[in-house]
C-alpha positions in Angstrom: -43.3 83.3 83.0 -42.5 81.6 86.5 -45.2 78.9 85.6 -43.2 78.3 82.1 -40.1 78.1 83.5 -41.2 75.5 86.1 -42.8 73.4 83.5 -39.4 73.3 81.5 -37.5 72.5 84.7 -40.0 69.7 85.1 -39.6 68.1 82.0 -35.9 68.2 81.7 -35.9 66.2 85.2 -38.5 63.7 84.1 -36.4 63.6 80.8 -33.2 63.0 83.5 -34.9 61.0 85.6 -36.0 58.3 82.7 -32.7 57.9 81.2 -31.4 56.8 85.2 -33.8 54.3 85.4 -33.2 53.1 81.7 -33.4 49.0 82.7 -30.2 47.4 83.7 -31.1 45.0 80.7 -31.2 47.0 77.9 -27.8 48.8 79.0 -26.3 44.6 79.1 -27.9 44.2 76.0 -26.0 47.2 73.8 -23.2 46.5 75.4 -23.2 42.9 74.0 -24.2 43.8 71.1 -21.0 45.9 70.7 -18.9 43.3 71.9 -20.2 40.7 69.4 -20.0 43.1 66.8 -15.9 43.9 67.6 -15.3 39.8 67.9 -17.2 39.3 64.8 -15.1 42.0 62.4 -12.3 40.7 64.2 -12.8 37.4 63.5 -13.3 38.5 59.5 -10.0 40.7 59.7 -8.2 37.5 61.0 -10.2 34.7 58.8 -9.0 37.1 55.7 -5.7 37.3 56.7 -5.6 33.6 56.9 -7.2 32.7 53.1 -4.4 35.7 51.7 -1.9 33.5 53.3 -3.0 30.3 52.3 -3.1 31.6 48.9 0.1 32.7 48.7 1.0 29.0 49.7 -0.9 27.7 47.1 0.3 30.1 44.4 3.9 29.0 45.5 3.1 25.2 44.9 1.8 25.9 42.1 4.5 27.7 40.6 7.1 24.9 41.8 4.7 21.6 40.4 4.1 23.3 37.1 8.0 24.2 36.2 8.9 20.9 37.8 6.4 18.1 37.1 4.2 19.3 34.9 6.7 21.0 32.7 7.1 17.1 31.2 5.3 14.8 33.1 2.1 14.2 30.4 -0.3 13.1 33.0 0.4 15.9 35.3 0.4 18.3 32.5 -3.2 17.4 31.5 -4.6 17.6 35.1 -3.0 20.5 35.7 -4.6 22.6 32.7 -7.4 21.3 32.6 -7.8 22.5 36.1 -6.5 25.8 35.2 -9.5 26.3 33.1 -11.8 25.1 35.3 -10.5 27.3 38.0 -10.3 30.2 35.6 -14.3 29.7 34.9 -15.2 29.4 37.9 -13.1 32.5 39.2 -14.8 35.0 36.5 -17.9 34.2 36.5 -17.8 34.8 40.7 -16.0 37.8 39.7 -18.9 39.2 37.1 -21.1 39.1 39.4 -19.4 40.7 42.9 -17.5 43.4 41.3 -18.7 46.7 40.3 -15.0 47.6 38.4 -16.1 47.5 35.1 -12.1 46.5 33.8 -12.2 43.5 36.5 -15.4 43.4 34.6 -14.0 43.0 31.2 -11.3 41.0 32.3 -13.6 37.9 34.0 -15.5 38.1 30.5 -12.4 37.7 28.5 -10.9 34.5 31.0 -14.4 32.8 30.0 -14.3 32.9 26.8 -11.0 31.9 26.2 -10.2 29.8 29.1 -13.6 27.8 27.2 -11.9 27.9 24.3 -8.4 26.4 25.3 -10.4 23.6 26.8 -11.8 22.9 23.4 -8.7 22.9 22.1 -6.6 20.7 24.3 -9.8 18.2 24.5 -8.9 15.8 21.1 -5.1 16.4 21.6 -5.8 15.1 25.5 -7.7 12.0 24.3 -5.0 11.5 21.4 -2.2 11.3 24.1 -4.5 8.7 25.6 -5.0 10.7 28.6 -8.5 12.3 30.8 -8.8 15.7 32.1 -9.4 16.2 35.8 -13.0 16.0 36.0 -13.2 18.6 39.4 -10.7 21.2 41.3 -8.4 19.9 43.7 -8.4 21.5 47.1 -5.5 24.1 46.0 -7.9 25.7 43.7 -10.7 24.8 45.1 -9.3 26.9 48.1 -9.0 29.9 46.0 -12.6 29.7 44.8 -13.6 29.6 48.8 -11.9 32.3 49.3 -12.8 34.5 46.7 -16.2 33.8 47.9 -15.8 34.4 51.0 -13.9 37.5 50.6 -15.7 41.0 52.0 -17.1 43.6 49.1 -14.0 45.8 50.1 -11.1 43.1 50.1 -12.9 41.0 46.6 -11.7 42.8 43.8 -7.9 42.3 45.2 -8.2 39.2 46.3 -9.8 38.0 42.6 -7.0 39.9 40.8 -4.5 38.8 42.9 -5.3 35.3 42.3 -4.7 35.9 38.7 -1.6 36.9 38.7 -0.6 34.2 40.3 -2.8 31.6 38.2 -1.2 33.4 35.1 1.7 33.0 36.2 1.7 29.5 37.2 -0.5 28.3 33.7 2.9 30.4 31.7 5.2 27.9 33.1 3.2 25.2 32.4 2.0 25.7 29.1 5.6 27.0 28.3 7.6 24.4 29.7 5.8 21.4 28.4 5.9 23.2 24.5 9.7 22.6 25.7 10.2 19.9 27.7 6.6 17.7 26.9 7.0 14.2 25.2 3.2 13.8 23.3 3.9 16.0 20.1 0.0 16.7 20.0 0.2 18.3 23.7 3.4 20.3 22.9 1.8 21.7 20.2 -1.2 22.7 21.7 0.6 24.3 24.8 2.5 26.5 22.2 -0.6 28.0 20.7 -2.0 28.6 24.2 1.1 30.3 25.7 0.5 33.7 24.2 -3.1 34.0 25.2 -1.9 33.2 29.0 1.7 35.9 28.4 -1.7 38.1 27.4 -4.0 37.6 29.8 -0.5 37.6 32.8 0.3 41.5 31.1 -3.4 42.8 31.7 -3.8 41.2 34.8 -0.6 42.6 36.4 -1.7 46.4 34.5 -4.9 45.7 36.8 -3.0 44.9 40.0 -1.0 48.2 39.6 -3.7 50.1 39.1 -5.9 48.9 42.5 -2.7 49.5 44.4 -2.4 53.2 42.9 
């Protein structure tokens, strides 16, 4: 019993003993680790906090060009929805494949297909009014597409619906304001028929942005 005893004495100070003379390096090496894993998530935390806020910029210019210039201004009109489809594609198809909410889901499906089809629409009335479509984003929208990419798994379904709402809501005062205000009677026209799909898309959009925050 004694010998037992001595033997499990023994190996509890060998045991003691090893983790004292653990090397100095490993002990530096965990505790960089740790430290470059708290700059690192607090670099994301900050670098996420800086694209929300940079979208709510852009979502704000946005909403001021497209009730301003781009309410009559032909030319700006046509770059700015034909962007807004681009930027629409783009967005759902990123959002297909990162989100697992099968509504967000739905909803990215839906923006391709009819965010396609308003581009076919406003192509021959665009090339009536003797005008191009912008052939790429402009670094507004292309700054939301960098975000959303580079958005964590956690923060990317707000940050893609959010986006909408404000895309939505920027596209209804452009479509609806050059149906008003617009001088090419083709363009007017076309904006019109395109109104209600984007009032449609701005409703279920918003019904999604309640329901994440709830």
């Amino acid at each position: 019993m004694k010998h037992a005893l001595f033997l499990s004495t023994a190996a509890v100070a060998a045991l003691s003993l090893a983790a004292c003379n653990k090397p100095a390096s490993t002990t530096a090496d965990n505790a960089a680790s740790a430290t470059s894993n708290a700059a690192s998530d607090a670099a994301s935390t900050t670098g996420a906090a800086v694209n929300k806020a940079e979208d709510a910029t852009g979502a704000a210019v946005g909403a001021t060009s497209a009730s301003t210039l781009g309410s009559h201004d032909t030319a700006a009109f046509v770059s700015n929805a034909s962007q807004s489809d681009m930027y629409e594609v783009q967005a759902a198809k990123i959002a297909e494949q990162r989100s697992k909410n099968p509504q967000i889901q739905a909803f990215a499906k839906m923006m391709v297909k009819d965010h396609t089809k308003s581009t076919d629409l406003m192509k021959p009335l665009v090339q009536a009014a003797g005008q191009a479509p912008a052939d790429k984003l402009d670094d507004r929208r292309q700054g939301f597409i960098d975000h959303l990419n580079k958005a964590s798994d956690a923060d990317f379904d707000k940050t893609y619906v959010d986006q909408q709402v404000a895309a939505h809501k920027e596209a209804l005062d452009l479509m609806k304001g050059y149906a008003k205000d617009g001088s090419d009677a083709g363009l007017k026209d076309g904006a019109a028929k395109i109104a209600p799909t984007v009032q449609m898309h701005l409703d279920k959009v918003t019904a999604l942005q309640a329901s994440l925050k709830g």
